[in-house]
N, C-alpha and C positions, 0 to 999 in steps of 0.2 A: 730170435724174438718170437714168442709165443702169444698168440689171440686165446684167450678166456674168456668167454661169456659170463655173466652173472646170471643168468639166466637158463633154464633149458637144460642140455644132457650134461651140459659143462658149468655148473652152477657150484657143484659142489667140490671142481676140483679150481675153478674162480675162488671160492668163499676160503678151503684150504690157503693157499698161495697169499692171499690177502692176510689171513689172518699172521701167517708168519714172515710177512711186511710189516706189522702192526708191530712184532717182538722182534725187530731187528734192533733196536738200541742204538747209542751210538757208534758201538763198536766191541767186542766182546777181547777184552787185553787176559783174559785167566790165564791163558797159555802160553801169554811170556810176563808173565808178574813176580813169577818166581826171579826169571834173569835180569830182572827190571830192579827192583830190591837190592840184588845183590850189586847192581853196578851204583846203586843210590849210597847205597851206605859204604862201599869202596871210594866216591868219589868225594864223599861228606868227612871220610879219617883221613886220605889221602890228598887229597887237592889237585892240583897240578897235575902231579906224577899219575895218577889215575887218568884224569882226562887225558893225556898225553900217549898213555899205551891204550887204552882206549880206544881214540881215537887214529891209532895208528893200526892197531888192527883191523876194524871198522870201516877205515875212512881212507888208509894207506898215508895218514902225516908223516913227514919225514922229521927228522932229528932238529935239522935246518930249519922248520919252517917254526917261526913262532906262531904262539895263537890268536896273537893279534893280530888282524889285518892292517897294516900301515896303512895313512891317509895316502902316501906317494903309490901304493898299489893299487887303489883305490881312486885316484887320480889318473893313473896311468889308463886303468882297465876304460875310463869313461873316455879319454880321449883315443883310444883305440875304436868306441863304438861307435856307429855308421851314425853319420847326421840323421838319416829316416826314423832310426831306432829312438836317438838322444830326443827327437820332436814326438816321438810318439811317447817317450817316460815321462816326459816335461808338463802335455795334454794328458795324461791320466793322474799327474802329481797334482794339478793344478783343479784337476775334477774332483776329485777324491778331498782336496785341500777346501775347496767350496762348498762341498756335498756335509763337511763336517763341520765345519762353521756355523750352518743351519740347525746343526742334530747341536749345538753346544747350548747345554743348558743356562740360565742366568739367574741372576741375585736377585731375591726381591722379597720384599719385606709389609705389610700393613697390619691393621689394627683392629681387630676384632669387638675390642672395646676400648671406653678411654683408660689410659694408662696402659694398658697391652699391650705390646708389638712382640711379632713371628714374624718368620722369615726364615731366609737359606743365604747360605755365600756359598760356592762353586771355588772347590780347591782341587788342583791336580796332585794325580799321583807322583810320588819321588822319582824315581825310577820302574820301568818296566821292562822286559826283556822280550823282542821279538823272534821267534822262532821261525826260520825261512827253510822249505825243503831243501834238497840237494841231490835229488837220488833221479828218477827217473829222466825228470827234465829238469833245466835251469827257470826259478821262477821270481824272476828282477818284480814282479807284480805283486807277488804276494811282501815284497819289501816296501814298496809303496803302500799298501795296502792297510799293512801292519804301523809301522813308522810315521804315517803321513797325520791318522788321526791324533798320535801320542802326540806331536808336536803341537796339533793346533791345539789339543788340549793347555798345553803347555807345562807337559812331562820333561824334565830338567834334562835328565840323564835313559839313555835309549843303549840297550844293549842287545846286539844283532847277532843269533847265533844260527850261522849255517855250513854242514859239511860240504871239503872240496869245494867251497863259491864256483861258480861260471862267472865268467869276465861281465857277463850280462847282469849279472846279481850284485857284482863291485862297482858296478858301473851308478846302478839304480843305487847304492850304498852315497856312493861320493855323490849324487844328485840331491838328496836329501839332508848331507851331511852338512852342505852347504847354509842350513840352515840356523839363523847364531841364535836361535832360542833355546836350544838341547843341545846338548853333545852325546852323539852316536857312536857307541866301539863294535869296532864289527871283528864277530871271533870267526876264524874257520873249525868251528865243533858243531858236531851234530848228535843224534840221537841220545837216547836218554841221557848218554852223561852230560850233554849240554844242558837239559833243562835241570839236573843235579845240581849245576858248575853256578845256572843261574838260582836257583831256588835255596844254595847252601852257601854259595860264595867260595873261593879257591883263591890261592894268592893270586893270582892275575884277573880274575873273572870276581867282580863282587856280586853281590846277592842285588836282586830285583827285590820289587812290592808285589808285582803282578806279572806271569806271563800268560802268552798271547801267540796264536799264530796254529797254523794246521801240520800233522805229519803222519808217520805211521804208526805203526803199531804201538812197537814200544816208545815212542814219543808221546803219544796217549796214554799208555797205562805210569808212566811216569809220569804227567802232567797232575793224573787223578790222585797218584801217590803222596806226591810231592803239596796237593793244594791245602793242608791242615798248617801249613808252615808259608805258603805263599798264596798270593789269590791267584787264579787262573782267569778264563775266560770262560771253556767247554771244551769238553772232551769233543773229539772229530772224528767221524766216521770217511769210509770212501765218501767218493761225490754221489750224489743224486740227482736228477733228475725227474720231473711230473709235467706233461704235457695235458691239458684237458681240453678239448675243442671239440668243434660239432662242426664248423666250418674251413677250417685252416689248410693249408696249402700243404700235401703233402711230402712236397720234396724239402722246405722247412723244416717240418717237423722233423723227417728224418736225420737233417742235417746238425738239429740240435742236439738229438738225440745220439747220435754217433760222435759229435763232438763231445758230451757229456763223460760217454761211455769210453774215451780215449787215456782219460786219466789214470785209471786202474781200471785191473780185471776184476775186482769187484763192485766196482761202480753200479747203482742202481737204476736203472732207463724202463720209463714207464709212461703209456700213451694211456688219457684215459676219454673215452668217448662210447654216446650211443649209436653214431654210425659207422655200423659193421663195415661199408664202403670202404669209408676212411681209415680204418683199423686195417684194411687188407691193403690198401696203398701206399699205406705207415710203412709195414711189414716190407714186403714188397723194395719200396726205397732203402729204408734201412740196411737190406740184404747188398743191394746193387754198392750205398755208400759204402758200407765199410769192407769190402774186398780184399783192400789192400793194407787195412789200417788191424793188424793182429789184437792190439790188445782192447781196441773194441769190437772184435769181433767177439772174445774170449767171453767178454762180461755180457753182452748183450743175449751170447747163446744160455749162459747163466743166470743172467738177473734181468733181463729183456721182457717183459709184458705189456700188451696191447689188452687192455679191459675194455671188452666191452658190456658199457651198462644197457637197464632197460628205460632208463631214463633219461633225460638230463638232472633232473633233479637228484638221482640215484649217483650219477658220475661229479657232482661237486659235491654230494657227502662225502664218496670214496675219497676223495681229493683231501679235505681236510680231515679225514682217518689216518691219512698217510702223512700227512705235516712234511710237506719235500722241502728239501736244501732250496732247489731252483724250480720257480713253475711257470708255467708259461701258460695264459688265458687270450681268446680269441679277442677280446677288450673289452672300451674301459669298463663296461657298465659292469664287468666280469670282479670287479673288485669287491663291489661289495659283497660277495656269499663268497669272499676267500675269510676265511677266520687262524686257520694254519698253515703258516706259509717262513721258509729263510728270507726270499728275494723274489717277486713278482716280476712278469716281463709281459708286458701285454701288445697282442697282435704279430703280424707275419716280418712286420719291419724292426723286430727288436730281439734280437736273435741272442742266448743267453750267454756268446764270447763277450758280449758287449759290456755285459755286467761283468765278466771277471775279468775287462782290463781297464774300461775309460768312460767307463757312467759315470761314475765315481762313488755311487753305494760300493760297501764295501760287499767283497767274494770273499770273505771269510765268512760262513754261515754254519746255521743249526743243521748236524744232518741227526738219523737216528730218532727221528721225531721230537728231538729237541724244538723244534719249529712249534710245537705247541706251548711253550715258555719263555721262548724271549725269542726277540731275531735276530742278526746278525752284526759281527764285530761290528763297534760305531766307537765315536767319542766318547758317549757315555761308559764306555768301558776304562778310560782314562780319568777319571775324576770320581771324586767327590760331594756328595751333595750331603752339607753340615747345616744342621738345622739350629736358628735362633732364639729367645726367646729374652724378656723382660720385661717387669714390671713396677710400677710407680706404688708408693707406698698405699697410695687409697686405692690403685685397681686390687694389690692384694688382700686389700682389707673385704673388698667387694667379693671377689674371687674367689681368694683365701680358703673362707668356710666348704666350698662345694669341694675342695681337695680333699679338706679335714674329713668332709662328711666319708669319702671315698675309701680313703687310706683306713678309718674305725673301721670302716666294713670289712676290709680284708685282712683286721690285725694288726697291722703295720701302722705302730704305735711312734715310732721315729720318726716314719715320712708325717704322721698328724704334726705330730709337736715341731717338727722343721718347717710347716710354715705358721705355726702358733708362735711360736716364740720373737716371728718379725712383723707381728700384726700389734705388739702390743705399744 
């Protein structure tokens, strides 16, 4: 992990480094979009039979194994899991289940003048299809995650695609499954031909409205492919990380920061503050925590910076320049000069594991500086907001004309005469 000044002899290779944080994107897919394509359009002629060698080569599926995950597997796997486990999925299903209830939009309707009424009604999506990793670690979290807001949305039909499940992720499958407002199929497919299987439909595998959910490479350049035909959510980069403190406990900070940095070797871990002290202590812990831990050490020797500004006020511009996945400020009063941000975590006691298993905001978020346009997976990603409108014969009579006057102006000699013709 590397200290850069903004300032001073190291100003310019600070301003460098920044600026190509700034074009990091969510994720650069060109160099496998070519293979991305071709398994799209193999799984879109072919169905099944594609998925199936696909993911046998990919994924090692056997012959045996169907694609569905059966509920009795699925059953089986949760009663295999340790009581500690089942109370810890149950406490994050339950957070996540509340955290989204709050973020659910509602119907509401008045009257701007008499005879007028506007308004919205709140309709969930059909179906959605949740993409759950499979590759380096088992992640039952991001099935909650994904899953838990669909439901409370009150998304009918929930389709769960992850390669090779961990007992841990069937486990979290049949916890949610339980739920009699959706019904959940959970496939064992993964990478792009999964979101193919859901975005095109295959005889076992029907087509989603929307999917949703984080992965790799070609599971992003296939999501972006695929979204002219399905909606998505956002394309995902590695994780990120942005620490900005002037105060904070340095063995924390490291701690977050090497947790961060454990998900991939490309992960981005960034401390940003004006004292140099603290930036050397950062560093310093950093070095000690991840020792043992290879694949943050990888990223952090790669994408690891300690900024330090000449300000503070220099180091929360920096901050919302970067628009981070995950950030963490010294507190609350820190909130207000955040403008670009995935997930906020404020102070030494709210450590960023917390937000990606049992806050219950969601850990699915903006990386790539997506954080400057929306923030992260919620409810609102499952619904609908359909707008109303009506009116009484005398409000359009009142009204009416300011339309007409509208539509002459721009030609649109149809839209005049459509509401001419119900005034008379």
């Amino acid at each position: 992990m590397r200290i850069l000044k903004t300032f001073g002899a190291s100003a310019d290779a600070a301003a460098a480094a920044i600026a190509e944080l700034e074009q990091r994107g969510a994720t650069n897919t060109a160099k496998v979009d070519g293979v991305v394509r071709e398994i799209l359009a193999d799984v879109q002629t072919r169905g099944d039979a594609a998925v199936r060698e696909l993911s046998a080569k990919f994924d090692g599926l056997t012959e045996e194994q169907p694609l569905r995950v059966s509920r009795e597997e699925l059953q089986a796997a949760w009663e295999a899991t340790s009581e500690e486990l089942k109370a810890a999925m149950r406490l994050a299903q339950a957070n996540i289940r509340a955290f989204a209830e709050k973020q659910l939009p509602r119907a509401w309707s008045f009257r701007p003048s008499e005879g007028m009424e506007v308004g919205q009604i709140v309709r969930p999506l059909g179906s959605v299809g949740c993409y759950v990793p499979g590759g380096r670690y088992p992640l039952p979290s991001t099935l909650l995650m994904t899953v838990t807001p669909a439901q409370v949305a009150g998304v009918e039909r929930i389709v769960v695609c992850s390669p090779k499940p961990a007992r841990e992720t069937m486990a979290a499958a049949w916890l949610v499954s339980r739920e009699a407002s959706s019904v959940v199929e959970f496939y064992r497919v993964g990478g792009a031909q999964a979101i193919a299987a859901m975005a095109y439909g295959t005889e076992s595998i029907g087509a989603v409205d929307k999917i949703v959910g984080p992965g790799n490479l070609y599971v992003t350049a296939a999501k972006v492919a695929v979204s002219q035909v399905v909606g998505i959510d956002m394309p995902a980069g590695p994780t990120e990380i942005v620490v900005t403190s002037e105060v904070g406990d340095a063995t924390g900070i490291a701690a977050d920061l090497v947790a961060q940095a454990e998900h991939d070797p490309e992960a981005l871990a960034v401390l940003i503050t004006s004292q140099e002290q603290l930036a050397e202590e950062v560093v310093l812990e950093v070095k000690r925590q991840s020792q043992e831990n290879e694949i943050a050490k990888r990223s952090l020797a790669a994408q690891g910076f300690a900024f330090v500004t000449a300000s503070v006020d220099e180091a929360r511009e920096l901050t919302n320049r970067l628009a981070p996945e995950h950030l963490t400020v010294d507190a609350g009063a820190d909130v207000r000069w955040v403008k670009n941000a995935g997930s906020v975590f404020i102070g030494n006691y709210a450590p960023q594991s917390m937000g990606d298993y049992i806050s219950g905001p969601n850990h699915v978020l903006p990386t790539g500086r997506n954080g400057r346009v929306r923030g992260g997976l919620s409810v609102l990603d499952f619904v609908k907001v359909i707008t109303v409108q009506q009116y009484t014969l005398d409000a359009l009579r009142v009204v009416g004309p300011h339309t007409i006057a509208l539509a002459e102006a721009e030609g649109l000699v149809g839209h005049a005469e459509s509401v001419r013709v119900r005034m008379r």
